[in-house]
C-alpha positions as CSV (number, residue, x, y, z in Angstrom):
1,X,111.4,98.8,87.7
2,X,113.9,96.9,85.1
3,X,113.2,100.0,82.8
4,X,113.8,102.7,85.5
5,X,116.8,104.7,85.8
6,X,118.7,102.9,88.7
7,X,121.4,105.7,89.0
8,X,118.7,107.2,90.8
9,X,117.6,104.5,93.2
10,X,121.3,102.8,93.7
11,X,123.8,105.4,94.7
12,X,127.3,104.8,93.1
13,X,126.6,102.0,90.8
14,X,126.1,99.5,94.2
15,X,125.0,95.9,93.9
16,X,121.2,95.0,94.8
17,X,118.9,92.0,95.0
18,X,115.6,91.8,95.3
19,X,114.6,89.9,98.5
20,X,111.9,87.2,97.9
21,X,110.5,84.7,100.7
22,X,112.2,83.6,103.2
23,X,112.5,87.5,104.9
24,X,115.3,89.4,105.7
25,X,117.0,87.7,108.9
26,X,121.1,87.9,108.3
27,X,121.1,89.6,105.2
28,X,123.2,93.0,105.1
29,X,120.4,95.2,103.6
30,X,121.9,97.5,101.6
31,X,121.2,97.5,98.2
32,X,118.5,94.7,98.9
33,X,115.2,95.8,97.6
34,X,111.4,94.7,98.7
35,X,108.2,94.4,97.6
36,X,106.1,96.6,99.1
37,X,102.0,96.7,98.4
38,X,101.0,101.0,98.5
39,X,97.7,102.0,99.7
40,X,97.4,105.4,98.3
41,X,95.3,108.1,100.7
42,X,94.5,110.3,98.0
43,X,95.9,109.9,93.8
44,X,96.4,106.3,92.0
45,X,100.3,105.0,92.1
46,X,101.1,103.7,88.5
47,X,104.3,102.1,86.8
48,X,106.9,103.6,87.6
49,X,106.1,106.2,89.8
50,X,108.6,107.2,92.6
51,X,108.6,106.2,95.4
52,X,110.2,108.9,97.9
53,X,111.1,109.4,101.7
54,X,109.1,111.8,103.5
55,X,111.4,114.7,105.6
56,X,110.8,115.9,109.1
57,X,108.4,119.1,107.8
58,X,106.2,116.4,105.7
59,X,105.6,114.5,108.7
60,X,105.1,117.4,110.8
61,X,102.5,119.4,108.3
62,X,100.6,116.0,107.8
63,X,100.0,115.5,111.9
64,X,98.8,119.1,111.6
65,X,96.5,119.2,109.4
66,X,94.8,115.5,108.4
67,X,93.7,116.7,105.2
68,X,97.9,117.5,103.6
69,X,97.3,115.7,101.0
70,X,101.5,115.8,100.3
71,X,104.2,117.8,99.8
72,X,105.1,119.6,96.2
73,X,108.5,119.6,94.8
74,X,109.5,123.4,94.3
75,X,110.1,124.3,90.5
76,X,111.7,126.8,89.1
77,X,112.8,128.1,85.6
78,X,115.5,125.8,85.2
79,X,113.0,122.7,86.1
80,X,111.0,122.8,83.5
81,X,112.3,122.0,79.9
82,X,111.1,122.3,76.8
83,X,110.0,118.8,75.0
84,X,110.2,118.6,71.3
85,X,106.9,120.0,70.9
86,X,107.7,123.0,72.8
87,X,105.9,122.5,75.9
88,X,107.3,123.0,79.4
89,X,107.7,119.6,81.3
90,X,108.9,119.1,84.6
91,X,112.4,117.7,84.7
92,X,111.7,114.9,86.6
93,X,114.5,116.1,90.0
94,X,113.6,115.4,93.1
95,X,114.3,117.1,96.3
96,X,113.4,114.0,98.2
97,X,115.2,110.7,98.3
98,X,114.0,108.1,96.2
99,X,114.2,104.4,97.5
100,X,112.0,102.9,95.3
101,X,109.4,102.8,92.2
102,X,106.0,101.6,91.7
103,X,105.8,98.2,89.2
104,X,102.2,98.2,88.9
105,X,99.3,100.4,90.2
106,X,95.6,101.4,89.7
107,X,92.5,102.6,91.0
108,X,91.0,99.2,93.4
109,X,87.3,99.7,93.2
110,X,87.1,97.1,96.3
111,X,88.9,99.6,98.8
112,X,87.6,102.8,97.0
113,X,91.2,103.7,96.3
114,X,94.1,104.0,94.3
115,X,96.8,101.4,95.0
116,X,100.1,100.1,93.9
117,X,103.0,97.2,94.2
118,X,106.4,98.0,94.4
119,X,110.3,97.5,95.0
120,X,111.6,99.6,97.9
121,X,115.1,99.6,99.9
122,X,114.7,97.4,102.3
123,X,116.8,99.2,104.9
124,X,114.3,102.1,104.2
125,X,111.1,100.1,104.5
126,X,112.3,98.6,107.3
127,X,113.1,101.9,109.5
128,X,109.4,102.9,108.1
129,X,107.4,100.1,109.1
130,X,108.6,100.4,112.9
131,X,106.9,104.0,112.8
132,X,103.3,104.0,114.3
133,X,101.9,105.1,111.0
134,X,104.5,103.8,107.9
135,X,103.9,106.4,105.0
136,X,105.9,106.9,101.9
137,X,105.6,109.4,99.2
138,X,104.9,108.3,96.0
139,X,105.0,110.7,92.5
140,X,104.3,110.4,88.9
141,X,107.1,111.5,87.2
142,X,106.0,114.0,85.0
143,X,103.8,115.7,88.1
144,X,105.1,117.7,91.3
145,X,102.5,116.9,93.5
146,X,103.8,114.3,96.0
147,X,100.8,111.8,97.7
148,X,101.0,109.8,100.9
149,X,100.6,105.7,100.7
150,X,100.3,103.4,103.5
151,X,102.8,100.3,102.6
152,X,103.2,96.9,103.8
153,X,106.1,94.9,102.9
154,X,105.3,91.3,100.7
155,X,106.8,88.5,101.1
């Protein structure tokens, strides 16, 4: 995550630490980042992949219909660019808040799917986990296509 662009994960130039054992009791958590192991439901997470908050409607189609594999960001003209090449790439924007980015990931042929360590807001990851089923969204950067992953936070 060292090599990420942090503008988009810390709002406003703010300080953060990364919280390591010895948990989160008394510590103001804003700013404070976690590490957080992904289990992907569909996709492989990889380095440095964002890591996104789900809205309202994302929840809401998923409970409908088991199968939503995830939400798509909605491009347009102006978000796609033209690399040096002169191909169209995705711009990378996101409609969805970032809180974190994948550090490592792959496909784990013990669990028959794709997962993924990360560093996530703690306040975010905090509010998630007391949800009866914690889901993020996680994205490649170059891709629109958004994919559910079940997280637990690591000490």
């Amino acid at each position: 995550p060292f090599h990420a662009d942090w503008e988009e994960i810390v709002a406003e130039g703010a300080s953060f630490c990364v919280a390591r054992l010895g948990g989160l009791d008394g510590l103001s958590l804003g700013g404070v980042f976690v590490c957080v192991w992904l289990e992907m439901r569909s996709g492989v997470a990889s380095w440095l992949d964002l890591i996104a908050l789900p809205q309202e409607e994302d929840r809401r189609r998923l409970e409908e219909d088991c199968l939503f594999v995830g939400p798509r960001e909605r491009v347009g003209r102006r978000s796609l660019v033209v690399d040096e090449c002169g191909v169209g790439v995705f711009d990378g924007k996101t409609s969805r808040d970032v809180v974190g980015h994948v550090t490592s990931g792959g496909y784990c042929l013990s669990r028959g799917k794709g997962v993924g360590v990360g560093l996530c807001l703690a306040s975010v990851a905090v509010e998630c986990a007391k949800m009866d089923t914690p889901l993020l969204l996680v994205r490649n950067r170059d891709s629109i296509q958004y994919r559910w992953a079940g997280f637990k936070m690591k000490p």
